[in-house]
Backbone of each chain as ProteinMPNN parsed JSONL, in Angstrom:
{"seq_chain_A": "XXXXXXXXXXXXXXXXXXXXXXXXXXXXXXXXXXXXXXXXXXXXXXXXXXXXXXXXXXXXXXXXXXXXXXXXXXXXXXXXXXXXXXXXXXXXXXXXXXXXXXX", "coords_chain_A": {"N_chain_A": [[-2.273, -6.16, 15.684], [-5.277, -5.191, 16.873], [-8.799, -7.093, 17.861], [-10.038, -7.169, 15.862], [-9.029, -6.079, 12.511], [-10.046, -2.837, 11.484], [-12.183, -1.43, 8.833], [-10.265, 0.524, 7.051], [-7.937, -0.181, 7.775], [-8.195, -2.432, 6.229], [-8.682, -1.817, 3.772], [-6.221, -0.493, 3.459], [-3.882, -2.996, 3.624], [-4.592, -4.387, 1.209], [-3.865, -2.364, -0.803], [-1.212, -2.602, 0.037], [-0.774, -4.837, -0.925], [-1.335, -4.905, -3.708], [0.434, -2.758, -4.582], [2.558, -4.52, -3.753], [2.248, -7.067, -5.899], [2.499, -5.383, -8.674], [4.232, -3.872, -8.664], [6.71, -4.496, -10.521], [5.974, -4.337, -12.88], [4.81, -1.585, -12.939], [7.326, -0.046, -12.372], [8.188, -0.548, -15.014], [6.842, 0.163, -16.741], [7.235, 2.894, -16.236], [9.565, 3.329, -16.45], [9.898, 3.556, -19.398], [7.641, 5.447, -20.371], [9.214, 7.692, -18.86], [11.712, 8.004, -20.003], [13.907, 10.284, -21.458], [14.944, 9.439, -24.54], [13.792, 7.22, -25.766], [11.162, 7.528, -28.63], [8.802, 9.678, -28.357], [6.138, 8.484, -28.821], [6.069, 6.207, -28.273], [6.727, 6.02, -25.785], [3.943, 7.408, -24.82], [2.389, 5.7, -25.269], [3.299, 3.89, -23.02], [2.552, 5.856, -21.211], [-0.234, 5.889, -21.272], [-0.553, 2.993, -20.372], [0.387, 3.259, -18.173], [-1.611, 4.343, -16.648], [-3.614, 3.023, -16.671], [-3.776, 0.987, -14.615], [-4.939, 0.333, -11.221], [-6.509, 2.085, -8.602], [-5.217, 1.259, -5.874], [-2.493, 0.254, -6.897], [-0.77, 1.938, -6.687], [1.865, 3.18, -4.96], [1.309, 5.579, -3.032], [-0.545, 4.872, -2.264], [-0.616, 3.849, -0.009], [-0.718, 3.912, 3.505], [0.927, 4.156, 6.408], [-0.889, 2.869, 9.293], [-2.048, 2.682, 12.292], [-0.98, -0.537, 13.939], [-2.155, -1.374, 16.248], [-4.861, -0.027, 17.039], [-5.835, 0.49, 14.342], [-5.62, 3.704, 13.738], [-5.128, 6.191, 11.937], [-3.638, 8.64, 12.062], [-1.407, 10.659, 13.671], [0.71, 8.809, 14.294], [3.829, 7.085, 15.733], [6.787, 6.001, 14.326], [8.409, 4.183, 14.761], [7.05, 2.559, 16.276], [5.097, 2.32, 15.15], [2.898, 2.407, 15.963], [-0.349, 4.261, 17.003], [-0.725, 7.789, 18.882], [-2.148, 7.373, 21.052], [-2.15, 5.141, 21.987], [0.536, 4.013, 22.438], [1.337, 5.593, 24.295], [-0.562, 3.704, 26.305], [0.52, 0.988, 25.683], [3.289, 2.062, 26.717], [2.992, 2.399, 29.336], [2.192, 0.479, 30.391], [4.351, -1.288, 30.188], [5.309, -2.448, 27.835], [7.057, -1.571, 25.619], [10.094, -2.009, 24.978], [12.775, -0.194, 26.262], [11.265, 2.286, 26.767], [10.286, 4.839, 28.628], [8.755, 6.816, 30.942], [9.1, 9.941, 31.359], [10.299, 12.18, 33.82], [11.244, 15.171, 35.691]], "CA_chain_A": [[-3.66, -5.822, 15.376], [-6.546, -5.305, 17.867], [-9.67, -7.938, 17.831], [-10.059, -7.224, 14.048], [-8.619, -4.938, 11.824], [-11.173, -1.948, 10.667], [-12.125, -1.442, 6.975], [-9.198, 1.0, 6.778], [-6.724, -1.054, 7.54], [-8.457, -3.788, 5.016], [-7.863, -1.275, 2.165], [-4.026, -0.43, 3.638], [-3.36, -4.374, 3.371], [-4.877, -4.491, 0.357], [-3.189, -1.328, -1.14], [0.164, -3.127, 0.14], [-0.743, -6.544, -1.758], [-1.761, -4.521, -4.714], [1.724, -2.58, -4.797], [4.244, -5.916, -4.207], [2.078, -7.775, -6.938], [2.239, -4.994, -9.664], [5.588, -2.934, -8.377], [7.695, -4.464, -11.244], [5.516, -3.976, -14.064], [4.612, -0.32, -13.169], [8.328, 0.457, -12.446], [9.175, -0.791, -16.21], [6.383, 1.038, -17.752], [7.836, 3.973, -15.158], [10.747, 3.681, -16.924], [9.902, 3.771, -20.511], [7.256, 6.307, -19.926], [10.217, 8.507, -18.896], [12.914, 8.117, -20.678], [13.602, 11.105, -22.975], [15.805, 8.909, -25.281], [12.731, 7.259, -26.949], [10.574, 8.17, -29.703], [7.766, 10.27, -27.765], [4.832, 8.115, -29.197], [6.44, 5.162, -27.025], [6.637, 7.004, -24.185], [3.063, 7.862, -24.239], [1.799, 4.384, -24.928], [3.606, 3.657, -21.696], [2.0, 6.511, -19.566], [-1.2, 4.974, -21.376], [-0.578, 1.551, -19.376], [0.082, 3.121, -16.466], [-2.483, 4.787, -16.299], [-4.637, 1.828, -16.852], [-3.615, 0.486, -13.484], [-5.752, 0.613, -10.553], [-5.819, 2.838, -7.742], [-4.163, -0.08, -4.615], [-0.988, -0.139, -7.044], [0.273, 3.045, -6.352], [2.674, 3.1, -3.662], [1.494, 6.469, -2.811], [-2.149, 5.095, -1.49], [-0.475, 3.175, 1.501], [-0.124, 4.619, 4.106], [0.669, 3.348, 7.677], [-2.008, 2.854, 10.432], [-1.652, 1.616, 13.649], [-1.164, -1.451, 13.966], [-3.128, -1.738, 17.836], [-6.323, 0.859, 16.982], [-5.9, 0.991, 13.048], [-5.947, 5.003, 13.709], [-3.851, 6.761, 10.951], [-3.255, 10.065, 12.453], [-0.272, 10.439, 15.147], [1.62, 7.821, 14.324], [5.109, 6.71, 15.974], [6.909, 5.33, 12.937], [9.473, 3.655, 15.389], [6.619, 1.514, 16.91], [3.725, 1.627, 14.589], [1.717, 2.828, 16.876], [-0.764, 5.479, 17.778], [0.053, 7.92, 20.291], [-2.41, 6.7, 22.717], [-1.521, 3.371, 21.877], [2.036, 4.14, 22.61], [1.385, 5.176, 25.891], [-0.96, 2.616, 26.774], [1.493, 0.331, 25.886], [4.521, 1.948, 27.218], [2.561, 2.397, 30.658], [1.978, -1.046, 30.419], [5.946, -1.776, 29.973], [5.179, -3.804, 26.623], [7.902, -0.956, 24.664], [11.609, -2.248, 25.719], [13.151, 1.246, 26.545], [10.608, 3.414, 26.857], [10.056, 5.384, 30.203], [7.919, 8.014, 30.952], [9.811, 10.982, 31.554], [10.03, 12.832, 35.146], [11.999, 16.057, 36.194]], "C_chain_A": [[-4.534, -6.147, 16.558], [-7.432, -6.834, 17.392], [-9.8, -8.227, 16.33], [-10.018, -5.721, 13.539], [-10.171, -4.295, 11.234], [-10.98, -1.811, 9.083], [-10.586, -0.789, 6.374], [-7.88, 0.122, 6.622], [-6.77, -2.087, 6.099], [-7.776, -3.416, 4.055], [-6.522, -0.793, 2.501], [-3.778, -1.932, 3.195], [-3.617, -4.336, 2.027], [-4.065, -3.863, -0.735], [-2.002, -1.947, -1.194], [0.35, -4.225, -0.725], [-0.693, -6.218, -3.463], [0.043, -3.87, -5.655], [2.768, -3.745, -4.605], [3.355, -6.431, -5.628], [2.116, -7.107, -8.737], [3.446, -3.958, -9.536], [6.53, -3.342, -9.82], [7.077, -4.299, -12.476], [5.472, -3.046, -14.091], [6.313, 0.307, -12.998], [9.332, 0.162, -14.064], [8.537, 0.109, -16.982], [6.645, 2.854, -17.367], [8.957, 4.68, -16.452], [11.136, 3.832, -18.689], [9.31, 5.109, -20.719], [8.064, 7.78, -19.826], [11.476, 8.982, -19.107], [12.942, 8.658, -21.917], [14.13, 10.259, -24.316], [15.021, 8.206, -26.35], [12.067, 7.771, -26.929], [8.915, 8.47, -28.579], [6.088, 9.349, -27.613], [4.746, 6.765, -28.371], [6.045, 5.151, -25.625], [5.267, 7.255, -23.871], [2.111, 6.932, -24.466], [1.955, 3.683, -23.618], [2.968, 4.221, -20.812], [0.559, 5.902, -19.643], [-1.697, 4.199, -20.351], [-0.591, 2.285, -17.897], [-1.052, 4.305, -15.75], [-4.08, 3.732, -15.641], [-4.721, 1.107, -15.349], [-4.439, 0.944, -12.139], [-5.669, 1.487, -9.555], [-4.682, 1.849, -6.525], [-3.296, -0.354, -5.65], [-0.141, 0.552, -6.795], [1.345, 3.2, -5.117], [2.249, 4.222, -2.713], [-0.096, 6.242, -1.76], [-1.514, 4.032, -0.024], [-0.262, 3.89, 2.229], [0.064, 3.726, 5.885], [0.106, 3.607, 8.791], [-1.027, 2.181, 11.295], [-2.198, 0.186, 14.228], [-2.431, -2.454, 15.254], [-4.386, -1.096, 17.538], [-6.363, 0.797, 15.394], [-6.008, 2.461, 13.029], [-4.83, 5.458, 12.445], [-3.253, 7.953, 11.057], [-2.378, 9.677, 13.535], [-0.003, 9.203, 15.558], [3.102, 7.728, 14.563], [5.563, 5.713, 14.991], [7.955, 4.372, 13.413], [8.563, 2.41, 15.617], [5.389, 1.152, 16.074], [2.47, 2.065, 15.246], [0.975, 4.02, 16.78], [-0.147, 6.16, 18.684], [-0.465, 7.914, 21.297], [-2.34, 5.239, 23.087], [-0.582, 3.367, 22.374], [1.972, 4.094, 24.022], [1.13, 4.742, 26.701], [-0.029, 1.72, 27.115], [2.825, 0.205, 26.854], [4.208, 2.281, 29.078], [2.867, 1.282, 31.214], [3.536, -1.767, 30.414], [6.087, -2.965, 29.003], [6.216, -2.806, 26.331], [9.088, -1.106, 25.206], [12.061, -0.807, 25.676], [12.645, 2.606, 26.642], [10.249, 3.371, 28.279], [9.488, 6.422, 30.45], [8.933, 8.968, 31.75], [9.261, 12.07, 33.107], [11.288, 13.645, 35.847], [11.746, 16.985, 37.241]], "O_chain_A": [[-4.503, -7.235, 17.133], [-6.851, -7.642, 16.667], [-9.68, -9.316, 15.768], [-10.591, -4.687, 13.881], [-11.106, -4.926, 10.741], [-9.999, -2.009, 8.366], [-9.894, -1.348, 5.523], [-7.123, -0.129, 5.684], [-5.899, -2.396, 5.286], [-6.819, -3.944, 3.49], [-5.711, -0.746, 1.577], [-3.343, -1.932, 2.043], [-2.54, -4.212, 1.444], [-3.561, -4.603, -1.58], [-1.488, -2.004, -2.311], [1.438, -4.539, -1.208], [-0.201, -6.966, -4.307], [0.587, -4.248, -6.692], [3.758, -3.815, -5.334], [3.968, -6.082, -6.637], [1.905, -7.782, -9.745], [3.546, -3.167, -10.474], [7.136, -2.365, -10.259], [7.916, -4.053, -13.344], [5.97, -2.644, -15.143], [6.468, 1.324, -13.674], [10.508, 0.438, -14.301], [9.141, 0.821, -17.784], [6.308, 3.8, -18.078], [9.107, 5.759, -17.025], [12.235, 4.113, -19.167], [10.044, 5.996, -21.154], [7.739, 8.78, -20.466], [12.119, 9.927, -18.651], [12.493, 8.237, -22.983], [13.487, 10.599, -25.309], [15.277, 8.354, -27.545], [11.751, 8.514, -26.0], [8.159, 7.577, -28.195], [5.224, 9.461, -26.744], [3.71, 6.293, -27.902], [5.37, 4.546, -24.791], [5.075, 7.374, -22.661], [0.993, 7.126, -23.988], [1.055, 3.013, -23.111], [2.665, 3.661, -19.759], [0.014, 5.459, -18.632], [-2.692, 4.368, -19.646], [-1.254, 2.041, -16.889], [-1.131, 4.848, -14.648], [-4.962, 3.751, -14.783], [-5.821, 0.683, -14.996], [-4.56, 2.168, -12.075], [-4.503, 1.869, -9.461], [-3.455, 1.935, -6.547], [-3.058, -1.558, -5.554], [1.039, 0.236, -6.645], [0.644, 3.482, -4.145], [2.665, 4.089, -1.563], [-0.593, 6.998, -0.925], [-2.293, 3.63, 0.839], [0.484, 4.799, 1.865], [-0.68, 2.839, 6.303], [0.515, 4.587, 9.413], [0.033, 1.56, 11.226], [-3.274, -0.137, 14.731], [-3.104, -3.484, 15.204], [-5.282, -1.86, 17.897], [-7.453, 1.306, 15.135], [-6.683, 2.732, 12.035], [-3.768, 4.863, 12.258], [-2.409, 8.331, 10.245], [-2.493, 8.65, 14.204], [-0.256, 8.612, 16.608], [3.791, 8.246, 13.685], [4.903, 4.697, 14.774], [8.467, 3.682, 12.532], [9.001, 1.306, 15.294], [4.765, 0.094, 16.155], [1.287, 1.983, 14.916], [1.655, 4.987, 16.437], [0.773, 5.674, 19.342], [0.062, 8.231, 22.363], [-2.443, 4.535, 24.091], [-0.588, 2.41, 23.148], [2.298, 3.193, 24.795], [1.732, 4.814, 27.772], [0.345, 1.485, 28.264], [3.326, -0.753, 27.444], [5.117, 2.365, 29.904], [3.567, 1.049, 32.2], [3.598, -2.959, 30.718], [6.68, -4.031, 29.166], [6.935, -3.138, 27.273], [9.314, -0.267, 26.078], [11.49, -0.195, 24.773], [13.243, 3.682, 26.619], [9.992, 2.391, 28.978], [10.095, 7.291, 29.825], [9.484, 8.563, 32.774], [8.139, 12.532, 33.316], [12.182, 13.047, 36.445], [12.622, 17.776, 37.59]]}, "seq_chain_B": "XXXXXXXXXXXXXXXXXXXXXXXXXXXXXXXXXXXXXXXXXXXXXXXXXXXXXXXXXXXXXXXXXXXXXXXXXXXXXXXXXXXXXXXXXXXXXXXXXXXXXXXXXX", "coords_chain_B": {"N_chain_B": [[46.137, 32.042, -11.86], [45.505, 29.263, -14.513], [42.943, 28.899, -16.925], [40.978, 26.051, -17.526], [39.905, 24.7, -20.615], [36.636, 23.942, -21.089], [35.749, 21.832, -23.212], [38.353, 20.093, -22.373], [37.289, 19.567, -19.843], [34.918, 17.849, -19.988], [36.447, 15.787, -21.419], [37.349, 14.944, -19.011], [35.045, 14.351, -17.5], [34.363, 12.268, -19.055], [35.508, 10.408, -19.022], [35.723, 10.345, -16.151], [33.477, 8.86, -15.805], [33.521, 6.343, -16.944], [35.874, 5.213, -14.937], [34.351, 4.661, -13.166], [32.363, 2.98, -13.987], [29.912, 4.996, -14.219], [27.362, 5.867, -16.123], [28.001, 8.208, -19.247], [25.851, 11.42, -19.111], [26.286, 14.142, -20.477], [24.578, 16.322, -21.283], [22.395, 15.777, -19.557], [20.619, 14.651, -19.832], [16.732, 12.614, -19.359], [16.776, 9.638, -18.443], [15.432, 7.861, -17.092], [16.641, 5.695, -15.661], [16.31, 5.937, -12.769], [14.055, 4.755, -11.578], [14.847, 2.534, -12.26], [16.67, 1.333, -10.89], [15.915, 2.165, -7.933], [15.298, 0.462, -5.198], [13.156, -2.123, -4.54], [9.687, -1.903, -2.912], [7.856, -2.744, -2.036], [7.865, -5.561, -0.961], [8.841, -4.915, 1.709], [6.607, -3.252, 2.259], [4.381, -5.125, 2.784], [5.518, -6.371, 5.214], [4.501, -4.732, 7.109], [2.334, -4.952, 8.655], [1.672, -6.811, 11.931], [1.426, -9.985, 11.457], [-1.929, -11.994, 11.555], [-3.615, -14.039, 13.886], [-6.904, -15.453, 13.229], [-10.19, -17.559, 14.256], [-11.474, -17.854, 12.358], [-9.772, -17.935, 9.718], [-7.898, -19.904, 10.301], [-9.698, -21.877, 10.074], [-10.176, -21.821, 7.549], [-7.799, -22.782, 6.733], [-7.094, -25.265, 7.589], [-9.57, -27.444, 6.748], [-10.03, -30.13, 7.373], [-10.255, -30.335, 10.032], [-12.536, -29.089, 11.265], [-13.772, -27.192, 12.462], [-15.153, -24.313, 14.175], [-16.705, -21.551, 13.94], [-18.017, -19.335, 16.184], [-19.151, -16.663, 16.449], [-19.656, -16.417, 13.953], [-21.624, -17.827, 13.706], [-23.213, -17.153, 15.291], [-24.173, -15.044, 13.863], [-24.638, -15.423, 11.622], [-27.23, -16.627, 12.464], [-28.844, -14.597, 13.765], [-29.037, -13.096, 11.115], [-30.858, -14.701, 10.332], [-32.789, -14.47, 11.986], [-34.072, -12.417, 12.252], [-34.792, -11.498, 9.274], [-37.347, -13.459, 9.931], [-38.798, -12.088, 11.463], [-39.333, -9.847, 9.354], [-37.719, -8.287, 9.274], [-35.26, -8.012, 7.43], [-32.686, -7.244, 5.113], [-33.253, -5.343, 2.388], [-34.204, -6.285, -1.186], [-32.025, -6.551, -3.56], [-32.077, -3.986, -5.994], [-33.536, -4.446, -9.504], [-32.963, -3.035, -11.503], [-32.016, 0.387, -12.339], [-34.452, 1.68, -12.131], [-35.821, 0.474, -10.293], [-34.44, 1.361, -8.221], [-34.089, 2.804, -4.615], [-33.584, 5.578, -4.482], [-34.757, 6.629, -6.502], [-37.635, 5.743, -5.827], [-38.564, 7.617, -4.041], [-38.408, 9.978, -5.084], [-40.683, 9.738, -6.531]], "CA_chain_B": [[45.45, 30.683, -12.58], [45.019, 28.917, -16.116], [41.381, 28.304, -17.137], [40.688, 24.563, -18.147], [38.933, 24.778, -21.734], [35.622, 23.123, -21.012], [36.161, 20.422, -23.73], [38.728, 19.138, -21.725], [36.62, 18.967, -18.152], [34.233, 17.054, -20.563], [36.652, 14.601, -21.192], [37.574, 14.106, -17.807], [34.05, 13.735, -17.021], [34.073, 11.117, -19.995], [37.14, 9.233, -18.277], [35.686, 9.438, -14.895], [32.335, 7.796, -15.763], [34.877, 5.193, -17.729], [36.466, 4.118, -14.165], [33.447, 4.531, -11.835], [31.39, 2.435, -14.443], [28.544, 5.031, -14.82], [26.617, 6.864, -17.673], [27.96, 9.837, -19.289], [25.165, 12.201, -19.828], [26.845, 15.867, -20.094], [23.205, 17.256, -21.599], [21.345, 15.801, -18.26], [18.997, 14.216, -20.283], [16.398, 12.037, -18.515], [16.48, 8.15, -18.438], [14.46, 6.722, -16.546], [17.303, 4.774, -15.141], [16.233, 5.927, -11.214], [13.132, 4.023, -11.737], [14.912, 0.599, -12.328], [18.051, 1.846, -9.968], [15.084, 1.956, -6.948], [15.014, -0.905, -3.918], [11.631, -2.551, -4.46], [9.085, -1.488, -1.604], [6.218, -4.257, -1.331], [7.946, -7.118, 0.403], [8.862, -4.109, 3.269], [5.679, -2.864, 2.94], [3.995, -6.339, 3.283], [5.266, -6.742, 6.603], [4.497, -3.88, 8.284], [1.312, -5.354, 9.637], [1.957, -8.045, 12.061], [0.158, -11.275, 11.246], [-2.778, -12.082, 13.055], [-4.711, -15.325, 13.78], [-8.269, -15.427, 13.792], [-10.96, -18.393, 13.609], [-12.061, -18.281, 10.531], [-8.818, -17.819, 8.994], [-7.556, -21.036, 10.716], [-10.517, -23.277, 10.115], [-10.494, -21.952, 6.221], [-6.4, -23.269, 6.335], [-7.419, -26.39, 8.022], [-11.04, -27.483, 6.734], [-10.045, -31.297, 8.062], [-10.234, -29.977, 11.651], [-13.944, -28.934, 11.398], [-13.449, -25.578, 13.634], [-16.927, -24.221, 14.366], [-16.657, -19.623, 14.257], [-19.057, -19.391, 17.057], [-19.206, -15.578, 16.512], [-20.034, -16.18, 12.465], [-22.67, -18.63, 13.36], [-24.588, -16.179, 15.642], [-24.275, -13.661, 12.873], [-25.667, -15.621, 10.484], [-28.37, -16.883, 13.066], [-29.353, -13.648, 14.317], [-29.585, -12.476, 10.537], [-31.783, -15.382, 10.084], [-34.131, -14.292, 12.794], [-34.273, -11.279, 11.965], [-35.952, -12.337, 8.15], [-38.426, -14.27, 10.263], [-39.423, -10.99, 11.46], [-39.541, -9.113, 8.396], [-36.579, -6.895, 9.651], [-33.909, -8.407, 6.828], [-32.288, -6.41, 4.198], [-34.011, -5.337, 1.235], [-33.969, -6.922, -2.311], [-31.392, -5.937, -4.671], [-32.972, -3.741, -7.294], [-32.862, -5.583, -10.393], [-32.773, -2.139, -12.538], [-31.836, 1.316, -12.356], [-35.458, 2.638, -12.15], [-36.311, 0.506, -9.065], [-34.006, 2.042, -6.666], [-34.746, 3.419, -3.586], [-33.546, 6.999, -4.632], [-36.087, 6.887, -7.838], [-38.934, 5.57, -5.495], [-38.447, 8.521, -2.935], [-38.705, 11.304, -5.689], [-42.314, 10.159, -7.092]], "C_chain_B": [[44.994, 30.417, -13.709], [43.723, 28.875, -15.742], [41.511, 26.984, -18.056], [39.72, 25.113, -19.156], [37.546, 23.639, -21.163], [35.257, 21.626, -22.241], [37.3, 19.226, -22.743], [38.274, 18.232, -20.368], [35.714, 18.027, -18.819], [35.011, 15.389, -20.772], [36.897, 13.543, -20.219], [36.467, 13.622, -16.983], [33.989, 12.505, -17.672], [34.928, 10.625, -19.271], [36.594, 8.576, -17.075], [34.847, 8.283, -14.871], [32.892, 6.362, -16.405], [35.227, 4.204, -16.783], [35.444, 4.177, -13.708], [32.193, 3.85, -12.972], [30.031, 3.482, -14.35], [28.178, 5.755, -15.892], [27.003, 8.004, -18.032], [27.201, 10.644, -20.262], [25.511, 13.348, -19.577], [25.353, 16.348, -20.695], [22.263, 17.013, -20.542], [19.926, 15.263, -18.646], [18.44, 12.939, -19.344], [16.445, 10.519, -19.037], [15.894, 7.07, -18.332], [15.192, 5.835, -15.45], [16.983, 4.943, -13.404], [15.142, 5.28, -10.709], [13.984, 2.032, -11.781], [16.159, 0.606, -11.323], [17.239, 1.437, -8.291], [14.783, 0.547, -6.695], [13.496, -0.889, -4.841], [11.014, -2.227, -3.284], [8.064, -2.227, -1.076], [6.989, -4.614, -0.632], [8.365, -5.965, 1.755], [7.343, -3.792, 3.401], [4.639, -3.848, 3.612], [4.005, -6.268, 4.553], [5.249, -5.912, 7.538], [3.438, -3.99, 9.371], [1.638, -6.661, 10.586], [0.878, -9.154, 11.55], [-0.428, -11.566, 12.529], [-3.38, -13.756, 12.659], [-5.964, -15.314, 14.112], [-8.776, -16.849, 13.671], [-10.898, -18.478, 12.27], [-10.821, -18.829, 9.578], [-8.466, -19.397, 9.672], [-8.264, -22.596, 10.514], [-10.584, -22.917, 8.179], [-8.686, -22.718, 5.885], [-6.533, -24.679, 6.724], [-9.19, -26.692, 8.201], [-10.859, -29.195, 7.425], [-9.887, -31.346, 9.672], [-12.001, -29.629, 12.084], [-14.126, -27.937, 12.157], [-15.188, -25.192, 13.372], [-16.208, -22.497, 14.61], [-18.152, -19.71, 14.787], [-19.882, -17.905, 16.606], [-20.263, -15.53, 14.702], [-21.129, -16.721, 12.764], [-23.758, -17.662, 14.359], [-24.819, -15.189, 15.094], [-25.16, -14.335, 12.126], [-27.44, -16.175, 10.889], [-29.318, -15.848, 13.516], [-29.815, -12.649, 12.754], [-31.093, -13.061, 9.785], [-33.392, -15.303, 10.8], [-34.779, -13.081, 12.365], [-35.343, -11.023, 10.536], [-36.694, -12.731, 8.568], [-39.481, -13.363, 10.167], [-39.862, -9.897, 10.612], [-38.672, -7.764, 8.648], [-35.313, -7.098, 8.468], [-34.135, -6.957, 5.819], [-33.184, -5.928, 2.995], [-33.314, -6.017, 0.045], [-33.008, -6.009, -2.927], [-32.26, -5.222, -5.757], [-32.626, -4.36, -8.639], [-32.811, -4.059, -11.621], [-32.967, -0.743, -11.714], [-33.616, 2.075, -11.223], [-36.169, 1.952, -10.457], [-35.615, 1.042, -7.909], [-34.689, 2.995, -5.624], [-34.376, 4.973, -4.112], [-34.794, 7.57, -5.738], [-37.804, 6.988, -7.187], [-39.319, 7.244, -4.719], [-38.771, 9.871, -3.916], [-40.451, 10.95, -6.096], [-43.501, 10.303, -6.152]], "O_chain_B": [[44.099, 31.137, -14.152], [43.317, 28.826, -14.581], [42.084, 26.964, -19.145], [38.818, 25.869, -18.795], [37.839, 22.476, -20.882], [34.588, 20.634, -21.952], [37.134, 18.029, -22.508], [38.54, 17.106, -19.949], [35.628, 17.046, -18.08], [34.545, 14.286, -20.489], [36.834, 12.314, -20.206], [36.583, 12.81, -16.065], [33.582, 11.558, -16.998], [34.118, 10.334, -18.391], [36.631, 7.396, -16.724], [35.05, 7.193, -14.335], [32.339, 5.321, -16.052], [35.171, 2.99, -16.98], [35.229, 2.967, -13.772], [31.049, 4.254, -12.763], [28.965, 2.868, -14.4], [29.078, 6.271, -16.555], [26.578, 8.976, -17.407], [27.392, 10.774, -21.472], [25.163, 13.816, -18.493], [25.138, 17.278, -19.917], [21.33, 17.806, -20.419], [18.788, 15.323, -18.181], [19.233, 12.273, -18.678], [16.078, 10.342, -20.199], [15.764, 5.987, -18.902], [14.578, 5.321, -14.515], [17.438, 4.033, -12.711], [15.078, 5.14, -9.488], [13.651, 0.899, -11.434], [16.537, -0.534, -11.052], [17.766, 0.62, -7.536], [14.281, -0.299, -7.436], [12.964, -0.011, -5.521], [11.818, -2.224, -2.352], [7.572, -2.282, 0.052], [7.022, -4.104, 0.487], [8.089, -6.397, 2.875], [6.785, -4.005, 4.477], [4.101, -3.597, 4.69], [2.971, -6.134, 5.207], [5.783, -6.084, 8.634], [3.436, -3.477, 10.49], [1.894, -7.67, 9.928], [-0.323, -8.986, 11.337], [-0.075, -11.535, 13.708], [-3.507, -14.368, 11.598], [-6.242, -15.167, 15.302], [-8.016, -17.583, 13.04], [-10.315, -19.121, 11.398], [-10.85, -19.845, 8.884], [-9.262, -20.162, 9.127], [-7.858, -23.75, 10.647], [-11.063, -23.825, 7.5], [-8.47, -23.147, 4.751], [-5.902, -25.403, 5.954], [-9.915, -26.41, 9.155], [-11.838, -29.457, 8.123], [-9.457, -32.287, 10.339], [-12.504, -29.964, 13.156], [-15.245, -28.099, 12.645], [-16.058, -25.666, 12.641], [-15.283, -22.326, 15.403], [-19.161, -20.02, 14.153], [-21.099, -17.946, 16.427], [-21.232, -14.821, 14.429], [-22.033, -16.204, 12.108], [-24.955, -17.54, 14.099], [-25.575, -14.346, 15.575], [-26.318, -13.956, 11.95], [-28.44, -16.185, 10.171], [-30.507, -16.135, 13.657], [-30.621, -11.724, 12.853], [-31.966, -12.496, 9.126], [-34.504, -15.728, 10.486], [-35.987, -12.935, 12.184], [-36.446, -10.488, 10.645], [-37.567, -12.675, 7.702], [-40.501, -13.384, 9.478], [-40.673, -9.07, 11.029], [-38.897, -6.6, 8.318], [-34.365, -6.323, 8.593], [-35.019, -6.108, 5.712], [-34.128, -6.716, 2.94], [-32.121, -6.318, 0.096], [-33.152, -4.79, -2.832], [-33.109, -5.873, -6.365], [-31.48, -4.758, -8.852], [-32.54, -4.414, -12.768], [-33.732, -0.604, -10.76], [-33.733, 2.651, -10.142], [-36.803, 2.637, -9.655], [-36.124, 1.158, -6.795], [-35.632, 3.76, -5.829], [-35.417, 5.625, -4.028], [-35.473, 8.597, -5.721], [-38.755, 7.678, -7.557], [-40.359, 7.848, -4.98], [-39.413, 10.785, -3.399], [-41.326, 11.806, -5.963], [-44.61, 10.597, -6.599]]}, "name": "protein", "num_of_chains": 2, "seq": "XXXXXXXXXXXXXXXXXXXXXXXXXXXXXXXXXXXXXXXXXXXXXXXXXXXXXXXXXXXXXXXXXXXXXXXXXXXXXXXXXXXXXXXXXXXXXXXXXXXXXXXXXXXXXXXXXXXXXXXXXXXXXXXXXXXXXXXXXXXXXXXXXXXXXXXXXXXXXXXXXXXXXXXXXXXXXXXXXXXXXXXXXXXXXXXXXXXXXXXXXXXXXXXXX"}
């Protein structure tokens, strides 16, 4: 992380804290929810609950920024990075095996 | 070539799921079971940020150190001057009807 993480990132961390602390409850009511085997009225007390749940539990609202700019667009998923971060960096010879390419 | 009656490929599906320990659903009905079958994904996603150290964070983990956030205290000094001047924030509205969007229409 740069000097201090931007709001974005706040709500990614957040988002991430939100999904480990509520991942095993929504994956049980997941799993009742969708299991044809019980009685329908079960099943839709379950989607109920998970409905009830906030948006930062979903797994689906994280997404990954960069860790050096917080940018979330053109991201290297190898390094985390931006991709002018990347090549800052790999200018800089912080990325072990990266080399700028010359033919 | 014979044709296998499809009762019997049934049983041998019933047999296989028998040795390979898993479920035999020949109708494909749903379970749920890929929901509780699924890795967990927090504690990876957790650490995808590295940890950082700041002030604050360090003097709120250790308050018997007395750490001074130089940066917080000219924030809060500079919002203090700023009130002197009559430049601070405005009041909270304490109801609906005083907001600034309500004042602006009459």
């Amino acid at each position: 992380m740069g000097l201090r993480p931007n709001i974005r990132v706040l709500r990614d961390m957040k988002a991430r804290q939100g999904v480990l602390d509520n991942e095993v409850t929504r994956r049980a009511y997941l799993f009742v929810a969708r299991n044809q085997n019980l009685p329908p009225q079960i099943r839709h007390q379950a989607q109920l609950q998970l409905n009830t749940f906030g948006r930062y539990t979903r797994p689906t609202t994280v997404k990954n920024r960069c860790y050096a700019s917080g940018r979330g667009r053109g991201i290297m998923s190898e390094f985390g990075l931006c991709r002018y971060q990347f090549r800052l960096k790999a200018l800089a010879g912080m990325l072990n095996g990266v080399k700028k390419a010359s033919w | 070539m014979s044709v296998v009656p499809p009762s019997r490929l049934a049983k041998l599906t019933k047999l296989r799921c028998n040795i390979f320990q898993t479920v035999y659903n020949p109708t494909g009905i749903r379970t749920g079971a890929k929901y509780l079958r699924a890795r967990l994904r927090g504690p990876a996603m957790m650490s995808y940020y590295p940890p950082t150290l700041n002030i604050s964070r360090v003097a709120r983990m250790y308050p018997e150190l007395e750490l001074v956030d130089e940066d917080e205290e000219q924030r809060l000094q500079d919002i203090e001057d700023r009130k002197k001047r009559g430049k601070g924030a405005p009041k909270k509205a304490k109801t609906k009807e005083d907001g600034r969007r309500n004042q602006r229409r009459k």
